[in-house]
C-alpha positions as CSV (number, residue, x, y, z in Angstrom):
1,X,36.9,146.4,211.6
2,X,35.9,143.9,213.8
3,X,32.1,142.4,214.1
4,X,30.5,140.8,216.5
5,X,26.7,139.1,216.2
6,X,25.1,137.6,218.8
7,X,22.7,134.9,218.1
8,X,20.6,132.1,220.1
9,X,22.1,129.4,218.7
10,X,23.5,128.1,215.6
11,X,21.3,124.8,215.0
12,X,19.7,124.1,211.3
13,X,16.6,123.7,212.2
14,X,14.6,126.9,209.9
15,X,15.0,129.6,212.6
16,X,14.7,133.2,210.1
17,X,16.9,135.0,213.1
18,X,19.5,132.6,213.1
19,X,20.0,132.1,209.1
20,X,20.0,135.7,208.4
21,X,22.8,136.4,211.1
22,X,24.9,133.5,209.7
23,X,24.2,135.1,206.2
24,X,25.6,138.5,207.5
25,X,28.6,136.7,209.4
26,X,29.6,134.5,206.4
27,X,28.9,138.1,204.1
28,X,30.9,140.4,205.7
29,X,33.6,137.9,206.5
30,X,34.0,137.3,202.6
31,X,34.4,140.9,202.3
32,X,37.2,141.2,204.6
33,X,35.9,142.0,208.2
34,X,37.2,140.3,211.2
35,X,33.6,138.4,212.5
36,X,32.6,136.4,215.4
37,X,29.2,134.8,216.6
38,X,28.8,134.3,220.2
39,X,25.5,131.5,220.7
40,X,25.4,128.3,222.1
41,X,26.7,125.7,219.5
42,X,25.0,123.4,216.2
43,X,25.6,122.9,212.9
44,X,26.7,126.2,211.1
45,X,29.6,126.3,213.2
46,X,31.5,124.2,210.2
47,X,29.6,126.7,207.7
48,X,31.1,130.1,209.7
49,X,34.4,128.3,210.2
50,X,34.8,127.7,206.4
51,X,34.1,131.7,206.1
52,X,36.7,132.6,208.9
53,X,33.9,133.2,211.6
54,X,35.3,132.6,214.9
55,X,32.5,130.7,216.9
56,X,32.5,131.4,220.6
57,X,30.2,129.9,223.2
58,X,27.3,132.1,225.5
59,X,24.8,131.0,227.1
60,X,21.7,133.1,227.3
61,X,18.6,133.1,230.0
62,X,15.9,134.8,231.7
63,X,16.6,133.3,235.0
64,X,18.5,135.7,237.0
65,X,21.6,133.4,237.9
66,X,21.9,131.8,234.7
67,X,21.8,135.9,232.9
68,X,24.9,136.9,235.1
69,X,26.6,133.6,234.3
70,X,26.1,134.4,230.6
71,X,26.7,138.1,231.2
72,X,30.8,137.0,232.3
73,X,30.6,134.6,229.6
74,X,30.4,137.7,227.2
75,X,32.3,140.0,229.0
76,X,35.1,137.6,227.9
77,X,34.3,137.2,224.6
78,X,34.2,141.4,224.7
79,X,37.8,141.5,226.0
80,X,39.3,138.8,223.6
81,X,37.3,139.8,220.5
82,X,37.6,143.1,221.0
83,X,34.6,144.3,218.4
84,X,34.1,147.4,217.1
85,X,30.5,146.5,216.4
86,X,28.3,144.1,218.4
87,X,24.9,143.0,216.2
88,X,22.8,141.3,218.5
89,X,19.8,139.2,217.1
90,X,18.4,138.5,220.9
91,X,16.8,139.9,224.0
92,X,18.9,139.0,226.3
93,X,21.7,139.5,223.7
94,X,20.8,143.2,223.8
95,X,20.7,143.5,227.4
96,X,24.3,142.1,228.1
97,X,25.3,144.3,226.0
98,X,24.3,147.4,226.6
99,X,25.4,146.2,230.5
100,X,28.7,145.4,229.7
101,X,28.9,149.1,227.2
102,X,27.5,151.1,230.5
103,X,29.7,149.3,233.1
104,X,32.7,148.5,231.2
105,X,35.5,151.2,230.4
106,X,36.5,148.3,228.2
107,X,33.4,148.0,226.0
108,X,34.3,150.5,223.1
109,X,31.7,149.0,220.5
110,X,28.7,150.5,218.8
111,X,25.6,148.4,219.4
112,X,23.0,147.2,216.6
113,X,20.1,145.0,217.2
114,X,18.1,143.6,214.8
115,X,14.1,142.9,215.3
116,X,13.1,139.1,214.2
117,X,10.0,138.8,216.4
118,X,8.6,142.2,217.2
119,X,5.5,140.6,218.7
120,X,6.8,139.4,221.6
121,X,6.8,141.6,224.4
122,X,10.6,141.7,225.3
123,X,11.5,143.2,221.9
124,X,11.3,146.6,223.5
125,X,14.6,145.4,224.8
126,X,16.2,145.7,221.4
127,X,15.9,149.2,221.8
128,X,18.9,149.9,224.3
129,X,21.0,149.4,220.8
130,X,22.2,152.2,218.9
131,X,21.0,151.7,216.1
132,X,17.6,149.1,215.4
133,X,16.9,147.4,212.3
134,X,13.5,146.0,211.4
135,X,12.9,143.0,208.9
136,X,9.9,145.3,207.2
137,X,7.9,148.2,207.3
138,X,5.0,147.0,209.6
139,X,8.1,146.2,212.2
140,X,9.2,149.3,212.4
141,X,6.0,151.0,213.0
142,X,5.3,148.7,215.6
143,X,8.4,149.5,217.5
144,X,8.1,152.7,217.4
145,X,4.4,152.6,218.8
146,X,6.8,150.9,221.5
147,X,8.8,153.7,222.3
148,X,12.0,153.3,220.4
149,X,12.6,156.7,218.9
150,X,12.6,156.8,214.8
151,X,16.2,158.3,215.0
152,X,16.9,154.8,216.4
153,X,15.0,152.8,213.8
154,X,16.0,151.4,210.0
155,X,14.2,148.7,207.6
156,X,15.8,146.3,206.0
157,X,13.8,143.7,204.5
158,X,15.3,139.9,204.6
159,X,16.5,137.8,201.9
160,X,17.1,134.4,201.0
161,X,18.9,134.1,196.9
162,X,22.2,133.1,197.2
163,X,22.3,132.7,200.9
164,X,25.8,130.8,201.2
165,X,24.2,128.5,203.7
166,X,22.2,127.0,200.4
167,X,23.4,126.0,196.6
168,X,22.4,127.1,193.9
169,X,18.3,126.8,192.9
170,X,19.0,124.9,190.1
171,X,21.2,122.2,191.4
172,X,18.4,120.7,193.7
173,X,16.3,118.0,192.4
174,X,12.6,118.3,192.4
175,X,10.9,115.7,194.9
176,X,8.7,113.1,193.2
177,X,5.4,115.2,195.1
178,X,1.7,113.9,194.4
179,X,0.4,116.8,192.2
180,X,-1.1,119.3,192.7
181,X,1.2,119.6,195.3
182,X,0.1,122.7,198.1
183,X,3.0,123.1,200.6
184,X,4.0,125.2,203.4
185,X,7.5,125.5,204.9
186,X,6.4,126.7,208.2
187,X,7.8,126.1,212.4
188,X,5.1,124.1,213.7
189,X,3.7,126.8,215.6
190,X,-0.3,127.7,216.3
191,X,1.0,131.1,215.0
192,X,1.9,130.1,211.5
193,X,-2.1,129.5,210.8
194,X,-1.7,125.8,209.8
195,X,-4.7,124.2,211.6
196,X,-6.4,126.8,209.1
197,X,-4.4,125.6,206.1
198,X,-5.0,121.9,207.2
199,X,-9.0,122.9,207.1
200,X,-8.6,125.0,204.4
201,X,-7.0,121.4,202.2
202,X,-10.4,119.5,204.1
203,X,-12.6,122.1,202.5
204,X,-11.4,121.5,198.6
205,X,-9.8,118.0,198.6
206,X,-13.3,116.1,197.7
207,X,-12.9,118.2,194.4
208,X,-9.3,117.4,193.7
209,X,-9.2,114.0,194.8
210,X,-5.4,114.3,193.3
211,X,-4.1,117.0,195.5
212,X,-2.0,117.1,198.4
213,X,-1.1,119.6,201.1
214,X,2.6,118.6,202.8
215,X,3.7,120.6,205.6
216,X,7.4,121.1,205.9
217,X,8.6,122.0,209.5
218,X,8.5,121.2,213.0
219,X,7.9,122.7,216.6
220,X,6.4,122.5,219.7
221,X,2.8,123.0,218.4
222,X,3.4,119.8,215.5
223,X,1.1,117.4,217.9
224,X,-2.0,119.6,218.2
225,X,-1.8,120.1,213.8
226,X,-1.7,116.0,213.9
227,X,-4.8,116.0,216.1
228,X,-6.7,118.1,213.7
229,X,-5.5,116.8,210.5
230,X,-7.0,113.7,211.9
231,X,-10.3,114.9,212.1
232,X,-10.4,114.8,208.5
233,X,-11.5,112.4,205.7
234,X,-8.7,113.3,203.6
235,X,-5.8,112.7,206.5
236,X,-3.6,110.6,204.7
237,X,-3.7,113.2,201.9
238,X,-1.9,115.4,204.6
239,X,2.0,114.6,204.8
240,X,3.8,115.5,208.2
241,X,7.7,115.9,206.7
242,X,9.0,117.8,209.2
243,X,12.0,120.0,209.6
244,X,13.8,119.7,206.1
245,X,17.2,121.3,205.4
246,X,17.0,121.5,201.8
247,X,12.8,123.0,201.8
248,X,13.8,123.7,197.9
249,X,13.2,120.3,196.7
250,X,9.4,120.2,197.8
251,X,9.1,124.0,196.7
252,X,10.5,123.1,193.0
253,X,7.8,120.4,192.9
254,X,5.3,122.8,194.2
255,X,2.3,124.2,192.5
256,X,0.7,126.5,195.5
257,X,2.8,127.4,198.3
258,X,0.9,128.7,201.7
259,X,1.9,130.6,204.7
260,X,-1.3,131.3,206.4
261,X,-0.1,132.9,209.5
262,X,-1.4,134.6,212.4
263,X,1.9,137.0,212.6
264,X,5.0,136.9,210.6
265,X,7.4,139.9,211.1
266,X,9.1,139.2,207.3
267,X,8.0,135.7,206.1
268,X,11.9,134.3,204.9
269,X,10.1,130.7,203.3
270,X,8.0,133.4,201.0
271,X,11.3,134.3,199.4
272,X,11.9,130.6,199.2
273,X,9.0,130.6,197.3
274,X,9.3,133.0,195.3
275,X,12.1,132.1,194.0
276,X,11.2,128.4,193.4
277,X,8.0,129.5,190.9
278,X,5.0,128.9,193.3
279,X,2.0,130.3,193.0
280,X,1.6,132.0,196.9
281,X,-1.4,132.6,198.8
282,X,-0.1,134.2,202.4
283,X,-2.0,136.0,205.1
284,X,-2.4,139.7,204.5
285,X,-0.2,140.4,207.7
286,X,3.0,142.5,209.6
287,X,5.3,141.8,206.9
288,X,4.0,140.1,204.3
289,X,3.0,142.4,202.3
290,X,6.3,143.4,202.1
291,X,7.9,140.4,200.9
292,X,5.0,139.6,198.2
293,X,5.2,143.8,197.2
294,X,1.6,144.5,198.3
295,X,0.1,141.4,196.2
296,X,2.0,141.9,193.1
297,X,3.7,138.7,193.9
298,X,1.0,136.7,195.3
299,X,-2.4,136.3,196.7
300,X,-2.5,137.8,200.2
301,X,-5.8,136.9,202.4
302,X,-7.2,137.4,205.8
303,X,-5.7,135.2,208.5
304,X,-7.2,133.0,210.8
305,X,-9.9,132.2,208.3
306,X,-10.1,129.0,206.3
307,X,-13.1,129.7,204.6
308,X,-11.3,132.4,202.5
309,X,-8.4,130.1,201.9
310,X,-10.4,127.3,201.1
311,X,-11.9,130.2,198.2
312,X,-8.4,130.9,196.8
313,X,-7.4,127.6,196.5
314,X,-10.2,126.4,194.4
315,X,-9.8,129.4,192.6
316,X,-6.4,128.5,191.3
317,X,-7.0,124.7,191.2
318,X,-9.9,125.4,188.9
319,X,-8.0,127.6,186.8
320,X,-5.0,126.5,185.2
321,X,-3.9,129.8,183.4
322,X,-4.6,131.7,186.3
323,X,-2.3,129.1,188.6
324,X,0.2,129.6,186.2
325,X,-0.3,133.4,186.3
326,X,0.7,133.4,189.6
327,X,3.8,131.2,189.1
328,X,5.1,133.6,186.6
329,X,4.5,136.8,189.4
330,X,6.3,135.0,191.8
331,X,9.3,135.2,190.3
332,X,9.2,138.8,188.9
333,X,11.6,141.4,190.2
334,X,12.9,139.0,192.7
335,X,16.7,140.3,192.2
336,X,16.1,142.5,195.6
337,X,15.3,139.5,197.7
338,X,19.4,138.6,197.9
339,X,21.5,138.9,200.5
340,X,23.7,140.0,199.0
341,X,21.7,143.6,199.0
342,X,20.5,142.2,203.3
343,X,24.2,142.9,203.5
344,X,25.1,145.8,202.0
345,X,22.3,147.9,204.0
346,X,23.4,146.5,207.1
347,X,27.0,147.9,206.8
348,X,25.7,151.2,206.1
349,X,23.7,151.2,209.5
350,X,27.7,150.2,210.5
351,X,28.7,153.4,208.5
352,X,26.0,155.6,210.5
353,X,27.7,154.9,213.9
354,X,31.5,153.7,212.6
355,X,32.5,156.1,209.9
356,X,36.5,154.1,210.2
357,X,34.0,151.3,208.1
358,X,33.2,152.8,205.3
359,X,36.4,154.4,204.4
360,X,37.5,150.8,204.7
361,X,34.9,149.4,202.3
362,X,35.7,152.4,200.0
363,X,38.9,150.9,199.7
């Protein structure tokens, strides 16, 4: 059985779509599938390699001459890979290949997207697969509303423990963070609601003159957060450490982790969280709720409003036992938030369109 995932690119730099495909890759690999990722190059490639992952180059863009360049740049991965099953995590990625599968006697593959950023308009694009997975419930109502047909559609929710592109929790060491430490492990994006949370920290700081918000992450958006962290009193209490590879050492250190954002398809950094022992506010939105099981697991909150998350914050600063409440949640009934299981469910959407694949993972 041979598997084929399509990604944008395979650069560490915190991209949810990119880690969960080399999860899958490096997962099904292990278990004895032939697997390839076509993307443009970065630093997995020695990861996949390491797992038998045979790493070819594409090229993918909107611009019309550029998408048939990168169309005959997969049509020749197609005919020397030969997959059985194509998983794109893309637009475009979808669209090539559903070209190549209508136009090509040679394309004999079953195609499965997978929806990492439902908000955008394009996604409706990942519906020419066969078979579309959302990363939560709250995705997969919203492509439907889109069109694609529930026939079409399956959930499974992401995952982070034991991802094989990290090591084990309890071999990182714990940064030496001022404490109470509030973090978020977030792309700087406008999206991800940190001018709120850097407002939000401006609104309690005066009363914990000890506490300190760090924001872990970069992106396009990282000047504009500078400019209003600036506006503040308490700016050099707010710690810029941009994009860190191993997030788990300012997690472990830790007290409230915050994702405050605007949308968030699946939220991978909650499971980060989790998982570390942080207490978690996160904004009561798409797939949050999902990851933090409908607040059992943390505090969820309106977005776009600081006042609120200014509220919750003192509330747990104030209140050690109920901080440590919330520590203790976070880490409940995590065992499902592997990917271990993020694998599992995907070859059985495999299964539904290649039955040849699970008579060979019955053996």
């Amino acid at each position: 059985m041979r598997i084929l995932h399509i990604v944008e690119h395979l650069r560490e730099l915190g991209n949810g779509g990119v880690n969960v495909a080399v999860d899958l890759a490096c997962l099904q690999a292990n278990s004895g599938y032939d697997v390839a990722i076509a993307s443009r190059s970065g630093e997995y490639e020695a990861l996949l390699k390491r797992y038998g992952v045979q790493c070819f180059s594409l090229e993918q863009s909107k611009r019309l001459k550029e998408f048939i360049a990168g169309t005959r740049q997969y049509q020749d991965i197609v005919y020397n890979f030969k997959p059985d099953i194509v998983h794109t995590h893309t637009m475009i990625g979808a669209s090539m290949a559903k070209l190549l599968k209508l136009f090509s006697k040679e394309a004999h593959y079953h195609l499965v997207a997978t929806v990492h950023n439902e908000f955008q308009r394009s996604s409706v694009l990942m519906g020419l697969a066969d078979r579309v997975i959302a990363v939560s419930t709250s995705v997969e109502r919203s492509m439907n509303r889109k069109g694609i047909p529930k026939h079409k559609l399956r959930t499974i929710f992401n995952g982070t423990i034991d991802s094989p592109r990290t090591r084990p929790l309890a071999s990182y060491e714990a940064l030496p963070l001022h404490r109470p430490a509030i973090t978020s492990v977030a792309g700087m994006h406008l999206r991800k609601g940190l001018i709120e949370l850097v407002q939000a920290f401006a609104q309690i700081a005066e009363k914990f003159p000890e506490a300190h918000l760090y924001l872990v992450g970069n992106g396009p958006d990282r000047s504009l957060i500078e400019i209003e962290a600036k506006k503040h009193l308490v700016a050099n209490r707010i710690h810029f450490e941009g994009f860190q590879s191993e997030p788990q050492r300012y997690l472990l250190a830790t007290d409230i982790f915050v994702l405050a954002s605007h949308r968030e398809p699946f939220g991978l950094a909650i499971s980060e969280a989790r998982e570390a022992g942080c207490a978690i506010i996160a904004s009561d939105v798409d797939g949050i709720p999902d990851v933090l099981e409908s607040g059992r697991a943390g505090i969820l909150v309106p977005p776009v409003d600081s006042k609120v998350l200014a509220e919750t914050l003192l509330k747990l600063l104030n209140d050690p036992l109920l901080l440590h409440h919330w520590k203790t949640e976070a880490q409940q009934n995590i065992h499902w938030l592997s990917v271990k299981r993020v694998h599992q469910e995907t070859l059985s959407v495999y299964h539904e369109l290649h039955p040849r694949l699970e008579d060979l993972t019955a053996r």
